[in-house]
N, C-alpha and C positions, 0 to 999 in steps of 0.2 A: 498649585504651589508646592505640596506634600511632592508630587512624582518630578518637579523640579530639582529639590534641594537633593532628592535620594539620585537625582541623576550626576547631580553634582560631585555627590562622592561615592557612585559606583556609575560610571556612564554607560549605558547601554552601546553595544556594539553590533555591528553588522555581523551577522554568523559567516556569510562568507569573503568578505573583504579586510574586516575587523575596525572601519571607521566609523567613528562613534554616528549615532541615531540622533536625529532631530524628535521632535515629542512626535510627531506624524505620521513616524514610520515605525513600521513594524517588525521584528524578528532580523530583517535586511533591508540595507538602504533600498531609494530610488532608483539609484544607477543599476544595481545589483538585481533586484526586482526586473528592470525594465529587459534585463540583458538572461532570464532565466531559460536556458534551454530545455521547453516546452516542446513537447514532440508533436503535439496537434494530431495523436494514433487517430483521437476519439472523433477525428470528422473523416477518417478515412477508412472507408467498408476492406481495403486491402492493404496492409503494413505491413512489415519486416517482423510483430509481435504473430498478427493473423496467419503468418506463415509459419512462425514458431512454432507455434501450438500445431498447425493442422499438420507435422512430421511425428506429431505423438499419435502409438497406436487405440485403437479402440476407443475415443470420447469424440464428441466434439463439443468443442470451445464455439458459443455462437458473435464474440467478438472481444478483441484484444486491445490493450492498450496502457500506455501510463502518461504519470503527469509531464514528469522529465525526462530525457535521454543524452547521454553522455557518457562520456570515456571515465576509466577511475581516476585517473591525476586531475581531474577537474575539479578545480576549489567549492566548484558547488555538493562535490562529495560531502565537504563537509556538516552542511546541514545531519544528513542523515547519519554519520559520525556522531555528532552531538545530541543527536535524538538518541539515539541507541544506546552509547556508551558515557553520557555526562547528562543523564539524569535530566533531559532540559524538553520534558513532555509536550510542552504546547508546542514544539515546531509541527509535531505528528498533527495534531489537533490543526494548526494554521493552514498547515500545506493541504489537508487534506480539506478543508472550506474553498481556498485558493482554487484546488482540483473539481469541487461540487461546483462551482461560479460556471465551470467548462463544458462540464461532462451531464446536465441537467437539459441542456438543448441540444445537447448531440443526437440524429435521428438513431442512431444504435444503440440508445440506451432509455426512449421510451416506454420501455414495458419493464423495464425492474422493480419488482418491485421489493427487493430485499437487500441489505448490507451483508456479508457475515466475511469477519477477519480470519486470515490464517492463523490458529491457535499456536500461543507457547505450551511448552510442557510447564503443569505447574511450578514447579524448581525453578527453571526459567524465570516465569514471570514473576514468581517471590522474589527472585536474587535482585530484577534490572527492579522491579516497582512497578510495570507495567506492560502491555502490550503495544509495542508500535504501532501494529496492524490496525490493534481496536480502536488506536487513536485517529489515526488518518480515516479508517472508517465513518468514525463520529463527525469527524468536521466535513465529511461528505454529508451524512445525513443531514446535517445542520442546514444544510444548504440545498437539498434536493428534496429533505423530507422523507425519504426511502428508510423502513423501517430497518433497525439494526439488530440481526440475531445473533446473541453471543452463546447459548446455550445448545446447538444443535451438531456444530461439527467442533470433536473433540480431539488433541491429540493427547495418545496413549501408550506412546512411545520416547523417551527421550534420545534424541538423535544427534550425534556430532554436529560440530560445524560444518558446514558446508564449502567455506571459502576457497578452500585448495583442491577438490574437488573437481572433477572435469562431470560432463551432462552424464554417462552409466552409471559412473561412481554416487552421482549423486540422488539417480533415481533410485537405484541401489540402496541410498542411506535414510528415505524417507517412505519406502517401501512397506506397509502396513505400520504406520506409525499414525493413522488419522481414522476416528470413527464416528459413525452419524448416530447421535440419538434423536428421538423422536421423529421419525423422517417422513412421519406425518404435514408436520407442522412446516413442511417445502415444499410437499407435493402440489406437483402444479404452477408453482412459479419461477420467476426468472431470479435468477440471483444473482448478482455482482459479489464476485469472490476476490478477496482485498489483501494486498500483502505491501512491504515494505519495500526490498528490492526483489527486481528480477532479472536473471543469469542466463540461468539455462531454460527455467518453467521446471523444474523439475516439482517444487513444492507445491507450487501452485495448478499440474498435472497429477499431483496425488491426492488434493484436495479432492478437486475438480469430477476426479474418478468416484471419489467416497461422496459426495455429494449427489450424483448422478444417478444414484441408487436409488435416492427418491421418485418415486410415480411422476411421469411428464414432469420433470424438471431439465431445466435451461440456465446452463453457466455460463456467464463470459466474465473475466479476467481485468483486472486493472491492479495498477503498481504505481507507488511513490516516483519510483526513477528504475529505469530500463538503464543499465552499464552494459556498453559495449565491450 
């Protein structure tokens, strides 16, 4: 009755259509929900992401993927818009449950046994209140049970934006800005390295490379939404 009357005089709205929410639905209508462009990377051993990565030199990435894919004028932009820049955390959290529901029986991702988010620079994540990354991470874990390591890969660098950037420029910009502590505490396992968007791979190839430093470790890659 309480989430009734509070609906009444602020109505929850769909994040990306803006029509208000029945009590059932969540973060997005039904229609909106049912129409999400889902890229389905995570059932396919060779994609447009698996290619991305294997054009970077020296690592390998042992599988790529994300939840969504789409162009940027796509209203589904907006979710990740309002995660970012309007303070509005649980989408990070939701989509990334959404994402664990998928990527838990994927055969490509039966051996992970770790989370770890692309780190903000402290500044950073004092300013927004939070980590994108480590959110969408969490709501994976929730749902897959895969441990989440937030203390191991550090960044040490504060780095422009990226946005306008083309792929040199931006390997360029993120180029010793990430450091492993204890890289004990990886050796040996597989890690799912977790970021918000993905572009070019540039962030998520510097990670990837300072992670890899650890004794037999295994990275593969996954993203909130792939923008074409």
């Amino acid at each position: 009755m309480l989430d009734q009357l509070f609906s009444l005089f602020f109505p929850r709205q769909c994040a990306v259509c803006g029509q208000s929410l029945i009590p059932a639905e969540r973060l997005i209508c039904m229609g909106c929900r049912s129409d999400l462009p889902k890229s389905g990377y995570w059932q396919q051993e060779e994609n447009i992401l698996t290619h991305l990565f294997r054009e970077f030199q020296g690592i390998n990435i042992e599988h790529a993927s994300s939840f969504l894919c789409y162009a940027k004028e796509s209203p589904y932009h907006a979710l990740l818009h309002r995660l970012k820049y309007k303070e509005e955390a649980y989408i990070g959290t939701t989509l990334g449950q959404w994402f664990g529901v998928q990527i838990k029986e994927a055969p490509f991702y039966q051996t992970v046994d770790t989370l770890i988010p692309v780190p903000l620079h402290p500044q950073k994540e004092k300013k927004r209140g939070y980590n994108q990354s480590r959110l969408f991470a969490q709501g994976i874990a929730d749902q897959t049970g895969w441990a989440l390591e937030t203390e191991v890969l550090k960044r040490i660098r504060h780095t422009s934006t990226q946005t306008k950037l083309n792929r040199e420029e931006r390997q360029i910009n993120v180029a010793g800005a990430f450091a492993l502590k204890e890289k004990e505490r990886i050796s040996g396992k597989h890690i799912l390295l977790v970021d918000d968007v993905l572009t070019t791979g540039s962030t998520l190839h510097a990670c990837a490379s300072t992670l890899l430093q650890a004794r037999e470790c295994k990275v593969s890659v996954a993203a909130i939404a792939y923008i074409q």
